[in-house]
Phi, psi and omega in degrees: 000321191267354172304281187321318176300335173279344180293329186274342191237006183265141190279346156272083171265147148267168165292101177299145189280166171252061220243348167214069197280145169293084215237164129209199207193113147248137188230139144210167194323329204230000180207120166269128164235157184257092170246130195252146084016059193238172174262144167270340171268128175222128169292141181304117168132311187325168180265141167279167176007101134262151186055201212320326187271347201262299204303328211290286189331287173326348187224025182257177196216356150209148182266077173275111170258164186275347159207175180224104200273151179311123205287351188253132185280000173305309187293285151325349145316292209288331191298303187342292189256034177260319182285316223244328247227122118250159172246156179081017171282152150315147170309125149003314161295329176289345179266031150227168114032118193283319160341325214253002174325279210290324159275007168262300166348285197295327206287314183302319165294326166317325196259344183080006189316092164345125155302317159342298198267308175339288185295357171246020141303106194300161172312315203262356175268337136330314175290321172258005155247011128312324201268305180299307186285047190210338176256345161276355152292342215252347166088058174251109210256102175325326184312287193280056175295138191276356178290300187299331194261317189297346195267003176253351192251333177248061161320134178085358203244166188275129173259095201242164159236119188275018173198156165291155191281350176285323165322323190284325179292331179277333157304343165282255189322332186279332160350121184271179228283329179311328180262359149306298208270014149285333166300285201318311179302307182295335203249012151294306149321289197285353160307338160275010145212026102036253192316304223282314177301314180298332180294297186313301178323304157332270199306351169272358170291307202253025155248005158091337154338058186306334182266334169286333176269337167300321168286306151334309186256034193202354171298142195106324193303311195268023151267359169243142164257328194287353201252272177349330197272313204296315203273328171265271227286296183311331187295306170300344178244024167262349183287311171299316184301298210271352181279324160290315186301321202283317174309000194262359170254107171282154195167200181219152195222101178251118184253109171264137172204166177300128145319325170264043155245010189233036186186110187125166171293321164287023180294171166300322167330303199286320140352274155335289175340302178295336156278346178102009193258168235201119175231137173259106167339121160268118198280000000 
């Protein structure tokens, strides 16, 4: 569950091709929004925007991400580790499992982790830099991050963030700590198939299958229930809040998000519903 889950939720994102996109449209006479679908890790080379996501983007007047990250990676570094930093944890190994030692050891060594650094990492911040460096092996090239290309692409347009990267970050860090070190533990399991998961996701992304990429990348989820509410369901359903507020401004809206916030019973769509607004699939 959690390789996936960071794929749907890490801020290194690429631009996703469009070759089946993943769209849909609320509409009323004077506002258009735009929910664009992406995988956020992509090998370095896909095609950007096309057909149906390129006019909608081009012809949208603002530009929503779930977050907007800071063009300098310093700056995102230090928010990382103002959130991830404590003092006075247990060693790194004691927070799985004894079985799971001897491959949390290798996984640590594996990733370079500064000895320094290491014993004042919070658990989930362990989890997530094991899951990045095990996807920079895989040659998933952070540069072409969908923050970076779509925000060079939208000159003139208006920039939102429907969350801050500290907001993002705190979700994490707000976890209690048993269920950080149910993150550690799946993502000890899952490094070793890794590479073999994210392609199953790929392809389903880019054959436009959206409810196979919601499974893929939300599996595990509905065994936590508390981690589905903190990491999915409230996010989508502060996304739909602001997306009913935002229609009472006429204007074009293109909201780009991880595909598995567009697909399952907690999607934004469905969200959506409940405010009464309507999102239509673009085929």
């Amino acid at each position: 569950m959690l390789t996936r889950l960071f794929a749907l939720l890490l801020a290194l994102a690429a631009l996703p091709a469009a070759a089946a996109p993943a769209l849909w449209k609320v509409a009323d006479p004077d506002t258009t929004i735009w929910l664009y679908g992406t995988v956020h890790l992509l090998p370095k080379g896909e095609p950007g925007l096309q057909g149906a996501a390129k006019t909608a983007f081009d012809t949208s007047d603002t530009l929503a991400l779930e977050v907007l990250l800071p063009s300098d990676p310093q700056v995102a570094a230090r928010a990382m580790f103002r959130r991830g930093l404590s003092s006075n944890l247990p060693p790194v190994v004691d927070r799985v499992p004894t079985g799971k030692r001897p491959a949390l050891t290798a996984a640590l060594k594996s990733a370079a982790i500064p000895d320094v650094v290491l014993p004042s990492m919070e658990t989930w911040l362990v989890a997530l830099t094991l899951s990045t460096a095990q996807l920079a092996k895989m040659q998933l090239d952070a540069g072409e991050g969908v923050e970076a290309r779509l925000r060079a692409a939208a000159r003139g347009k208006r920039l939102v963030g429907l969350e801050t990267l500290d907001e993002q970050l705190a979700l994490f860090d707000g976890l209690p700590e048993a269920d950080q070190r149910e993150l550690l533990t799946a993502t000890v399991d899952e490094l070793p198939a890794m590479q073999a998961e994210v392609g199953q996701m790929l392809d389903a992304w880019r054959k436009g299958d959206v409810d196979r990429l919601a499974a893929e990348m939300n599996e595990g989820l509905d065994a936590t229930p508390g981690l589905r509410k903190t990491l999915l369901s409230d996010r989508n359903a502060r996304w739909a809040q602001w997306i009913k507020t935002r229609m009472a401004t006429p204007g074009s809206v293109f909201v780009a998000v991880g595909a598995g916030h567009l697909a399952g019973p907690d999607s934004v769509q469905a969200m959506l519903a409940k405010h009464g607004l309507k999102a239509e699939r673009v085929k």
